[in-house]
N, C-alpha and C positions, 0 to 999 in steps of 0.2 A: 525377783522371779527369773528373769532372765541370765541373772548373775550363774544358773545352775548349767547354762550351756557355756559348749566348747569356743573357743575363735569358729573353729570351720562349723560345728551349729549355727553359728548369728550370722555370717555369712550365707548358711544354705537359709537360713529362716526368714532372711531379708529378702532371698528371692520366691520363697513362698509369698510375701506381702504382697510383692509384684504381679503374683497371680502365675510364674512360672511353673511350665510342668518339669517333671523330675527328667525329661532326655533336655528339653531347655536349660537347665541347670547344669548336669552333665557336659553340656556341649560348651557353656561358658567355663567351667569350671576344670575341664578336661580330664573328668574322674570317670570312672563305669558309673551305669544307671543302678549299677546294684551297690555302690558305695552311697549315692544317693538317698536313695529308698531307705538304708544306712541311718543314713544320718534324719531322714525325716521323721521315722520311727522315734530313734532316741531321742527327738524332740517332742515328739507327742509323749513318751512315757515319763521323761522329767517335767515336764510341766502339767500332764496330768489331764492332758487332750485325746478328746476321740478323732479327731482327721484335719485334713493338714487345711481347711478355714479354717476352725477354731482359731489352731496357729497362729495361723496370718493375723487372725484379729485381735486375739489378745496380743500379740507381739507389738502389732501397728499403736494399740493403744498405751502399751509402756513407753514405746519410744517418741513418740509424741509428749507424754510425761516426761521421760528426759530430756526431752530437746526444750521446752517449755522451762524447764527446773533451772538450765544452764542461762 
């Protein structure tokens, strides 16, 4: 599932897990909040979420699956 985002997707998607807002992420990442926003979108519509929990959660739970797997 995951396989369907970008490098810079799993990057912004790991700091949705963390519970980051999008000028937090921005500010780490030293993007615009509207590249942000960007990228969170596209991550809700390839994986097929309504808002950026969802996200967080189904993300937290695959990579917990992989870390587990390894």
């Amino acid at each position: 599932m995951l396989n369907k985002l970008s490098p810079s997707e799993i990057i912004v998607l790991r700091f949705l897990i963390e519970g980051y807002s999008n000028q937090q992420i921005s500010d780490r990442l030293l993007v615009p909040v509207s590249k942000v926003k960007q990228e969170v979108q596209t991550i809700l519509n390839k994986l097929g979420l309504k808002n950026r929990i969802q996200a967080a959660q189904t993300a937290a739970l695959f990579l917990r699956a992989e870390t587990r797997a390894e």
